[in-house]
Structure formats: structure tokens, C-alpha cells
C-alpha positions in Angstrom: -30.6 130.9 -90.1 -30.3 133.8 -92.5 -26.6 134.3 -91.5 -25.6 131.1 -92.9 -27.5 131.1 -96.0 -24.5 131.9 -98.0 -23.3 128.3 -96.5 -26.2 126.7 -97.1 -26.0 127.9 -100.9 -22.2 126.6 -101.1 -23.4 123.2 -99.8 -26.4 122.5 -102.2 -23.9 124.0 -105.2 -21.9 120.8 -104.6 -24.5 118.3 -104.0 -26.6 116.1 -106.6 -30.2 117.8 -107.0 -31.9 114.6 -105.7 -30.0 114.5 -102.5 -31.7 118.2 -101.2 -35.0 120.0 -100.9 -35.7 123.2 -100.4 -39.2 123.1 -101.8 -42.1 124.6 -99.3 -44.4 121.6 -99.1 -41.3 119.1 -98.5 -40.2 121.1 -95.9 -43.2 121.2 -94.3 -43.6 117.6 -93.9 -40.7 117.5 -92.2 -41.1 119.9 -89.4 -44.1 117.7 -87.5 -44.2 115.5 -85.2 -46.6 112.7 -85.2 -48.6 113.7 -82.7 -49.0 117.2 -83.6 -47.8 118.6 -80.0 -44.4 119.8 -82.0 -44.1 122.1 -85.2 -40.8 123.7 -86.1 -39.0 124.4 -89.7 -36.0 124.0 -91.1 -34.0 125.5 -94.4 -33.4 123.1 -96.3 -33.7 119.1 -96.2 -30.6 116.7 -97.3 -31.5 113.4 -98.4 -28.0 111.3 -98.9 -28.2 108.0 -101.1 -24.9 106.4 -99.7 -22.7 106.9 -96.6 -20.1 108.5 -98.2 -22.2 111.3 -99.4 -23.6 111.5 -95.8 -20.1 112.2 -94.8 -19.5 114.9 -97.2 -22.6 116.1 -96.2 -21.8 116.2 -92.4 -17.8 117.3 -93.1 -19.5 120.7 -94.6 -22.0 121.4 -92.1 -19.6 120.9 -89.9 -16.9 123.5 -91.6 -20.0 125.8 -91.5 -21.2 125.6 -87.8 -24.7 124.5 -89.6 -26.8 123.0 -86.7 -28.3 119.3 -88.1 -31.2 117.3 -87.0 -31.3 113.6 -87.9 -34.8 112.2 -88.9 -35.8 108.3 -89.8 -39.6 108.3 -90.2 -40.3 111.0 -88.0 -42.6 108.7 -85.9 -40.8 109.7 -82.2 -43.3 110.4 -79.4 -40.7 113.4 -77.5 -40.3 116.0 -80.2 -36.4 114.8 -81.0 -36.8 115.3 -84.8 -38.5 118.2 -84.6 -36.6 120.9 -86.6 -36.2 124.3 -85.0 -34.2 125.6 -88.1 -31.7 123.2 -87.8 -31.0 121.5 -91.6 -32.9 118.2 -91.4 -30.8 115.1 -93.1 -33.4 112.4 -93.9 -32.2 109.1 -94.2 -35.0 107.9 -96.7 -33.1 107.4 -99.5 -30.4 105.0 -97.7 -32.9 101.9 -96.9 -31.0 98.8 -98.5 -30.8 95.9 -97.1 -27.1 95.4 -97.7 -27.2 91.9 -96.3 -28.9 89.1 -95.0 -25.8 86.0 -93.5 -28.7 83.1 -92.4 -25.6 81.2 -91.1 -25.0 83.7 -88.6 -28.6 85.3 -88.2 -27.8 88.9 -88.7 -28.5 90.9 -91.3 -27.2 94.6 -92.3 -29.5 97.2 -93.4 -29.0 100.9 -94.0 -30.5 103.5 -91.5 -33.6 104.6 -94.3 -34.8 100.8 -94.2 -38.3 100.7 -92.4 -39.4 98.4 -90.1 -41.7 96.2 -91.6 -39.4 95.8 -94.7 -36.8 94.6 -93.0 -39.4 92.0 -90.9 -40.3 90.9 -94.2 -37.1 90.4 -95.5 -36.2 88.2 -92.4 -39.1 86.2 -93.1 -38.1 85.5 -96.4 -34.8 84.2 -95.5 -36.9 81.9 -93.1 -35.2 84.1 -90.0 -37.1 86.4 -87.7 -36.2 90.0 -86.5 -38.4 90.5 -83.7 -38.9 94.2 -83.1 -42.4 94.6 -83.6 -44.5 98.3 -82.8 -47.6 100.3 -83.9 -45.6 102.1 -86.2 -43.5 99.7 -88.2 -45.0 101.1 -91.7 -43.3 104.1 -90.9 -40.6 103.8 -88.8 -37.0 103.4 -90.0 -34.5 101.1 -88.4 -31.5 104.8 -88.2 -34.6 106.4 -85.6 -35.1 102.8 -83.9 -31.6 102.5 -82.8 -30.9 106.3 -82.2 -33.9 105.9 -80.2 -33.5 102.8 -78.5 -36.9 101.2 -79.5 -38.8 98.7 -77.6 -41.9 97.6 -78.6 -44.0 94.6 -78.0 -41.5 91.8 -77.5 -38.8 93.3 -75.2 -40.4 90.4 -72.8 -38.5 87.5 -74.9 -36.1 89.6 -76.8 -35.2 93.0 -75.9 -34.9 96.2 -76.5 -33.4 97.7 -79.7 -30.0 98.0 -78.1 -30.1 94.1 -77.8 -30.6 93.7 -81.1 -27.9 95.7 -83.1 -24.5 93.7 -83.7 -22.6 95.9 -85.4 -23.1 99.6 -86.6 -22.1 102.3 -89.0 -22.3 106.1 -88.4 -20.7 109.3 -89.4 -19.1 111.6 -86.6 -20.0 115.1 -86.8 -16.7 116.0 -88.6 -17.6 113.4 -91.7 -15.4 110.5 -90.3 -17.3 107.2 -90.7 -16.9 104.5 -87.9 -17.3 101.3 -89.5 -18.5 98.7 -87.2 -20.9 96.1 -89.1 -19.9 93.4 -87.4 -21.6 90.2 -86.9 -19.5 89.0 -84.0 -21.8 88.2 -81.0 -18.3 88.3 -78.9 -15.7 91.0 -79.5 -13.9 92.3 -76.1 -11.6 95.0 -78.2 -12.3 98.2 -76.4 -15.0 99.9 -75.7 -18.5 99.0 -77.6 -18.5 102.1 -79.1 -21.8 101.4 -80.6 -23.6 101.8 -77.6 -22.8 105.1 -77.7 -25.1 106.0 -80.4 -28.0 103.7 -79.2 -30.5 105.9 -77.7 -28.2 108.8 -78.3 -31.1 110.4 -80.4 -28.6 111.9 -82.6 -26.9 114.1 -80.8 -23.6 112.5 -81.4 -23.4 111.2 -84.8 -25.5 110.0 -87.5 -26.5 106.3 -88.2 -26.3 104.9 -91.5 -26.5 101.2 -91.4 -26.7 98.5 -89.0 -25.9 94.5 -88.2 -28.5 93.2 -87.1 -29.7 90.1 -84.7 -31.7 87.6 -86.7 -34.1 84.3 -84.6 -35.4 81.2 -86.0 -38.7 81.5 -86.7 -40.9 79.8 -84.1 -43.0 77.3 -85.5 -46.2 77.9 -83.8 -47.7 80.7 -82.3 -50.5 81.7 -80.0 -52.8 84.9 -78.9 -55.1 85.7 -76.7 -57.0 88.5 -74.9 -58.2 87.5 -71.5 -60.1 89.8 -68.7 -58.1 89.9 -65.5 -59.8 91.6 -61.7 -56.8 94.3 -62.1 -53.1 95.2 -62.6 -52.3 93.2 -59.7 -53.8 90.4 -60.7 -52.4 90.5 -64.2 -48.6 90.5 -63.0 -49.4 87.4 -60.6 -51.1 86.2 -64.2 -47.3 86.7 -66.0 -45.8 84.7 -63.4 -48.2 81.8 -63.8 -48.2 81.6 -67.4 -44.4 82.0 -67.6 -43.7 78.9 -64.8 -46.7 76.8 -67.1 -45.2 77.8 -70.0 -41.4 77.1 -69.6 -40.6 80.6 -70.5 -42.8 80.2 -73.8 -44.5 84.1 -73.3 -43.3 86.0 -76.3 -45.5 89.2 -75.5 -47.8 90.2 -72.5 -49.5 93.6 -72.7 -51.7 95.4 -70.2 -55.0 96.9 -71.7 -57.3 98.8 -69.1 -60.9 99.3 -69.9 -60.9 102.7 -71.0 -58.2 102.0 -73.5 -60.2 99.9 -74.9 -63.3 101.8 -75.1 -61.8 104.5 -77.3 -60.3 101.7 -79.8 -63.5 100.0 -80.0 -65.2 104.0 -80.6 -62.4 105.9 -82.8 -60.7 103.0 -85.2 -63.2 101.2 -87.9 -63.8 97.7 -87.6 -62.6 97.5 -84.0 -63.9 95.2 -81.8 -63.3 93.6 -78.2 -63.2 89.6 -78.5 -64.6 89.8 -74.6 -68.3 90.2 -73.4 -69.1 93.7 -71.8 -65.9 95.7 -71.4 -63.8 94.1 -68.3 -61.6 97.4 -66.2 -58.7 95.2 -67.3 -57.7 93.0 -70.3 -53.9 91.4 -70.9 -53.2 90.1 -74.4 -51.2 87.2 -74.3 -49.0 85.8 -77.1 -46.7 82.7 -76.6 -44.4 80.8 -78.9 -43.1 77.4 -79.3 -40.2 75.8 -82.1 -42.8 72.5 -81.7 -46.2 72.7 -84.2 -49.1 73.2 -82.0 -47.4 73.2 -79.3 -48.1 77.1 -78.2 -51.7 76.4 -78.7 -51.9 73.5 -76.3 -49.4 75.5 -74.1 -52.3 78.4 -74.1 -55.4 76.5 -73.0 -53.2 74.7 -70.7 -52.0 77.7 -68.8 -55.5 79.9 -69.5 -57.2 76.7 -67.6 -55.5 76.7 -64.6 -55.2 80.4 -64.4 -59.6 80.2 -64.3 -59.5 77.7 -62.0 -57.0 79.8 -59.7 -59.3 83.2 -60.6 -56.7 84.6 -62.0 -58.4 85.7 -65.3 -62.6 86.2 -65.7 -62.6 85.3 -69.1 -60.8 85.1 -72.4 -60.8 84.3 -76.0 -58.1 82.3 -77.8 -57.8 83.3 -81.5 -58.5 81.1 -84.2 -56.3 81.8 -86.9 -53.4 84.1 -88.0 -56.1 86.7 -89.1 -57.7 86.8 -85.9 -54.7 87.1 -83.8 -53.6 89.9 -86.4 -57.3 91.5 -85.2 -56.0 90.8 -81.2 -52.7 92.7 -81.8 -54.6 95.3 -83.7 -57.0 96.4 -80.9 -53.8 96.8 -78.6 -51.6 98.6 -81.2 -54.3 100.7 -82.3 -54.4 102.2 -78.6 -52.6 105.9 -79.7 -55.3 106.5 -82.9 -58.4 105.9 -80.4 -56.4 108.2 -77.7 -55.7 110.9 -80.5 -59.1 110.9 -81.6 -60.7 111.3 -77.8 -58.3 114.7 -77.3 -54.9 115.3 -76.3 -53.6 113.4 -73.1 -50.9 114.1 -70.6 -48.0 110.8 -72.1 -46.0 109.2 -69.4 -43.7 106.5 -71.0 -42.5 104.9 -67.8 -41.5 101.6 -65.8 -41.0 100.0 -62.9 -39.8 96.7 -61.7 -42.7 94.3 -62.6 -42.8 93.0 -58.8 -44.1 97.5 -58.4 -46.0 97.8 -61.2 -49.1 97.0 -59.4 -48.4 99.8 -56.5 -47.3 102.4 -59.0 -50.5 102.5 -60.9 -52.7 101.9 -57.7 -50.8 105.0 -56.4 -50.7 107.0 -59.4 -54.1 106.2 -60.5 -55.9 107.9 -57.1 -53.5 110.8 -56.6 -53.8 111.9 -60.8 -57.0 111.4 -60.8 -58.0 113.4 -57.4 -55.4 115.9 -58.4 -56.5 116.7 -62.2 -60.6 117.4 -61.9 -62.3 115.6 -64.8 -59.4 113.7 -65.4 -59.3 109.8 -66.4 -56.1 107.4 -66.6 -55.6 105.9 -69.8 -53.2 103.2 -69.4 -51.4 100.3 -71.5 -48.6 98.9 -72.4 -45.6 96.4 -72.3 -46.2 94.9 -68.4 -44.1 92.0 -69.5 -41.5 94.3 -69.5 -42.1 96.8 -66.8 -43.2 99.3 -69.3 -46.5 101.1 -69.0 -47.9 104.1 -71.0 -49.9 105.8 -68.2 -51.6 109.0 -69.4 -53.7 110.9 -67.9 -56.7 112.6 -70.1 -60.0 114.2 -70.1 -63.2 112.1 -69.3 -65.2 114.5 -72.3 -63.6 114.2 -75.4 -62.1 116.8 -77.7 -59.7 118.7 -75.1 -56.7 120.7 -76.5 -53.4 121.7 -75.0 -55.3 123.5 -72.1 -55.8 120.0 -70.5 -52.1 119.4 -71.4 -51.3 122.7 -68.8 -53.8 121.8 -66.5 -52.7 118.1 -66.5 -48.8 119.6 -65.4 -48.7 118.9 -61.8 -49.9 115.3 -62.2 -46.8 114.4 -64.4 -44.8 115.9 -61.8 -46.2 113.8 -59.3 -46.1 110.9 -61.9 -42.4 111.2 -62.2 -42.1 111.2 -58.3 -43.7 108.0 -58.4 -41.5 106.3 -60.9 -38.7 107.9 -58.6 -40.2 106.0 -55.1 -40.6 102.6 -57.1 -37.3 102.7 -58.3 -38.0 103.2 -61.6 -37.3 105.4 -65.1 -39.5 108.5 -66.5 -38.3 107.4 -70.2 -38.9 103.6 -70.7 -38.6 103.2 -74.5 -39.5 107.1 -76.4 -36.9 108.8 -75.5 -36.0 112.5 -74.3 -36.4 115.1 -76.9 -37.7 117.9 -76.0 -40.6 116.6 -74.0 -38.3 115.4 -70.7 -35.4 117.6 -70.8 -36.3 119.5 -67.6 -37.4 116.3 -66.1 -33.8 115.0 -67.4 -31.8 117.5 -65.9 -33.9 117.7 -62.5 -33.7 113.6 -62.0 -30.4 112.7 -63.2 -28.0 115.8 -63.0 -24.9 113.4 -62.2 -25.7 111.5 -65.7 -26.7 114.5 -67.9 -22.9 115.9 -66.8 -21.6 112.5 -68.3 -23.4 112.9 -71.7 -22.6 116.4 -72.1 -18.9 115.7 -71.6 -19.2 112.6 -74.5 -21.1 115.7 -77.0 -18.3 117.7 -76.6 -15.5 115.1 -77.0 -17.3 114.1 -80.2 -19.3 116.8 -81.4 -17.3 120.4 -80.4 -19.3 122.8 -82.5 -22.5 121.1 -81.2 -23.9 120.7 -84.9 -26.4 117.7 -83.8 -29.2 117.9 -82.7 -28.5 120.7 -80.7 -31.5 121.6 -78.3 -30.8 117.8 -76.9 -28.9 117.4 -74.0 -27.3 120.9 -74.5 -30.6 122.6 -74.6 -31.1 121.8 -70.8 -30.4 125.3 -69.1 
């Protein structure tokens, strides 16, 4: 990066001092990933407070060949924020919300906005904006659309590319498309939008977004119940969406062991269920009718004993509680973190395979890795499973990581048999880019050709996509 230092001093000349950093300590806590696996640097951080000065921003760095790596709240599970001397443009500063049409349930926001403020600011308007994950504290809407977020809810309402409307980003050369619409039907062209969902910034930079707004439902219902095994949870799913009338809202696959390392690792945690079953679902539904998921709960939980479906359960009794269900599953990542690193596999299947896959994968990892135990969790509602593979002892370090390489690969030829994807809802980055490339060569042609139409000089993100070979 020292050969464009006399660039990078041209660009800061013009800019306001709070819109860059070049301090040491602020760089620093930029070049991280969460989960430690990925440490890079960068030059210099730019921190616009308005799109236009994003465009400016972009138009130089363009001019000056300066590679640029997007971040939101640098929460991403794959290493795509993770600086390797690109310049690092933090959206923190642009986290408005611009907007909020209750008429039309949408609301615009700018990129910076984090997740739980803009749930909160739904629920003020009475409306609900449903994406719901571990890290909504952190996490900022510009990283949850360039990563196509999921979360806990895809079940009812989809995935973070069903949820954006309308959207605003700057091109690489400093143009600004301007698309915050809140039209629900608009056959012009191409929905260029799409383009930059899940794009993880290699084609652009998100600024703001239109998003989908819900009525809130009026009641709401959680439980944690013990089922015999994965199997017998997706037969569960059925039942309890037939019962229900499609009331199931969330439906999330806890094994044993998950639960085990919650219960040890995060303060205060605690199953609801005697002992500590193999396998646990936690079960939310929701109703527009007062009361009315509650009764739809025991309902369906009664005739799923009576069928053996589920063991045993435990409904909870107030928000509070529920908020104490939810926890348990959500804190899931801290309790892995704190056992020892662990071989991630974001993945899905159709539901109707989810039981196979994770039979199968279960006894080959496991036989294949010595000393090796699946960890695994997740969105089964959806398809979506976090299957990783770590130490039985605790405190292993990135030797288990090496050792644990042939089981991903054998993983990832699972996903292939059933049909289904080695990236459900985290993304690339640097983590999958071989896998990528090896899997999907036809596709990774496609997006490469869309870079180059849109980003020539390959100034975003660079080691995406392009960093394949």
C-alpha cells in the first residue's frame, strides 16, 4: 500500500476530519473478524456521514485504483470484511432512519442503522420488521443486505433479500443508483437491486434501504420441547404447521451438546427441560387473535405427546421467559467459542433431507475426525443447519481447525448428494472461495463477468470472487 500513499494523502486532504481515521487503535478494530479466525489491516478508515460524500469518496478511490472493503458491524461469520490493506469505508456514521410510511409498511434506513434500532423503531410505529439474529446489537442493516441475512424467522418471512423494497448504493465509479422505492410491484427492467443482495460488496456499496414492514401479531408463543431426534423433529414441523394453520413463526433445532456448552459457558443459562434430552426444538408461533397462539401451543404440543412426537416440553410464561428460551438458542456461538475453535458449516438442505444429511454426516465426521463431536443447530424450519464439527476436550486452537479439513470436504459432498447449498445464510468471504470455485464454476463465471461490467479496476472488495485462482 505504500505506492499509493501519495493518493491516499490527496484523498484525506479533501475530506472532513471526522469522516477518516488513520489512528492505530481505530484501525485495529477494524481489521478483526468476530470470531478471531481472520486478522488483516488496512491504511486508513473512511467513515462517510451522507451518500453523497460516500460517492465522492468512492469516485477518488476509484481515480486512484485504491482497493476498498465495505464494513457494517463487522459481525460476518466468512472473513468478507476482513481488511487485507484494502481502505476500509465504515458505514457507522450513515444509520438514520430516513423514513418510516405505516400506510405502506416500509420504512427506509441508511446502511449504518443497526438491527435492533431499526426493530425498535418498527415497534414504535406499531409495525414489525422481522429479521431477528444473535447479533442484532451489532449488526447493521448495509452488512445484512450485502450479506443476505437470515436469521431466526426465514420460516414465516424470509430471508433478507425478501425483505428489501427498494435500495440505494454507490457504483464503484461514485454514481449513486437510487432505488428507494416502496412499490411491492414494479416490472421496469431488471431488479437491479438483487444484484447487490448477497453481493458482499464486491459490486457496489449500500447506503440505504426500503424496507418491508408486518403488523404486529397480537399474541405470541414459545416453547422448548425434547424430541427422540432430527427426524422426529421435522415430522414435529409438519404437525405443528397443519395444527396450527401455518401459525409457526420460528422452529429451531438445538442438539444436546449445544446445549451443554450454553448452559456451561454463558452466565445465568439454563435448560427449561429435566436432564439434557440429545435433541431440543424451540418452537415460537404467532397469532393476530389475543391468546390465541397460546391455546394454539398446548393444542398442538398435546397431540404431538400423545403421537410421541416430543418427550417433553415447557411452555413459557411470560415475555421474560420466552426472552430466556430465545436466549439459550441464540447464545449457541458464545458457549461454542468458549469450548475451542470448531470446524463452521453453514449449510441446508430441503427440510424433507435434513434428517438423512445429518444422520449421514454425523457418523462419517465423527469416525473420520478422532476426538471429534458434532455441534449442531440452527434454522430447521428453514432448511438451515449450523453443523460443526469440534473437539470433545475443550480449549483446541486452529490445529483442530487443520485436522478437522477433510470432514468439511466430506461435509460439502453431502450437501452436494442432498441437493443442497454449502452457504445457507453467512456468506462466501474468504472462508468458501475454493469450495465456491470447485462447486459452482458455471456460476462463479457469471459473477465475475457482472464485477467487471460494474467494477473494471476491481476496487471492491477485491479478494472476493476475483480472489478465486
Amino acid at each position: 500500500m505504500t505506492a499509493l500513499a501519495p493518493a491516499l494523502a490527496s484523498l484525506t486532504a479533501s475530506l472532513d476530519p471526522k469522516s477518516w481515521s488513520a489512528d492505530p487503535a481505530e484501525l485495529e478494530s477494524h481489521a478483526r473478524d468476530w470470531r478471531g479466525r481472520y486478522a488483516g489491516g488496512t491504511p486508513l478508515v473512511l467513515k462517510p456521514a451522507s451518500t453523497q460524500e460516500a460517492a465522492s469518496m468512492l469516485a477518488a478511490c476509484n481515480a486512484a485504483r485504491i482497493p476498498v472493503m465495505p464494513q457494517g458491524g463487522i459481525t460476518g461469520l466468512v472473513g468478507a470484511s476482513t481488511p487485507a490493506n484494502e481502505v476500509v469505508i465504515s458505514m457507522k456514521r450513515m444509520n438514520a432512519i430516513r423514513e418510516i410510511d405505516t400506510a405502506n409498511e416500509s420504512m427506509t434506513v441508511e446502511a449504518g442503522a443497526v438491527l435492533q434500532s431499526v426493530q425498535e423503531a418498527a415497534r414504535g410505529a406499531g409495525k414489525l420488521f422481522p429479521l431477528s439474529l444473535g447479533a442484532q446489537g451489532s449488526a447493521m442493516i448495509g452488512g445484512l443486505i450485502s450479506t443476505n441475512a437470515g436469521g431466526v424467522q426465514v420460516l414465516r418471512y424470509g430471508m433478507m433479500r425478501d425483505l428489501v423494497l427498494g435500495l440505494e448504493a454507490v457504483l464503484p465509479d461514485g454514481r449513486v443508483l437510487s432505488g428507494l422505492s416502496g412499490l411491492r410491484k414494479d416490472n421496469t427492467g431488471y431488479d437491479l437491486k438483487q444484484l447487490f443482495i448477497g453481493a458482499e460488496g464486491t459490486l457496489g456499496l449500500v447506503t440505504a434501504a426500503t424496507l418491508k414492514l408486518f403488523p404486529r401479531p397480537a399474541s405470541v408463543s414459545v416453547a422448548i420441547a425434547a424430541v427422540q431426534d432430527p427426524e422426529a423433529a421435522v415430522t414435529l414441523l409438519g404437525h405443528l404447521k397443519d395444527r396450527t394453520g401455518g401459525a409457526v413463526s420460528a422452529f429451531e433445532l438445538i442438539s444436546g451438546f449445544a446445549m451443554e456448552l450454553v448452559c456451561a459457558h454463558v452466565p445465568g443459562a439454563r435448560s427449561p427441560l429435566q436432564g439434557n434430552p440429545d435433541w431440543m426444538v424451540l418452537i415460537e408461533l404467532s397469532s393476530a387473535e389475543e391468546e390465541r397462539s397460546g391455546i394454539l401451543m398446548e393444542t398442538a404440543l398435546e397431540s404431538a405427546f400423545e403421537s410421541g412426537l416430543v418427550t417433553d416440553a415447557a411452555l413459557a410464561q411470560s415475555e421474560a421467559q420466552a426472552a430466556q428460551f430465545w436466549a439459550l438458542r441464540e447464545n449457541i456461538p458464545e458457549g461454542e467459542k468458549a469450548h475451542g475453535k470448531a470446524a463452521k458449516h453453514d449449510v441446508s438442505v430441503p427440510v424433507s433431507r435434513m434428517a438423512a444429511f445429518m444422520r449421514e454426516a454425523t457418523q462419517q465426521a465423527e469416525a473420520l475426525v478422532d476426538g471429534s463431536r458434532v455441534i449442531a443447530f440452527g434454522h430447521v424450519g428453514d432448511g438451515n443447519v449450523h453443523f460443526n464439527l469440534a473437539a470433545r476436550e475443550p480449549g483446541t486452537g486452529e490445529e483442530f481447525i487443520a485436522r478437522a479439513a477433510p470432514a468439511t470436504r466430506l461435509i460439502y459432498d453431502l450437501v452436494d448428494k442432498h441437493h443442497g447449498s454449502i452457504s445457507a445464510e453467512h456468506g462466501i468471504g474468504i472462508l468458501k472461495q475454493a469450495e465456491l470455485k470447485a462447486r459452482k464454476p458455471v456460476e462463479v463465471d457469471v459473477m465475475r463477468a457482472i464485477k467487471a461490467v460494474l467494477d473494471p479496476h476491481n476496487i471492491m472488495n477485491p479478494r472476493i470472487l476475483t480472489g478465486l485462482d
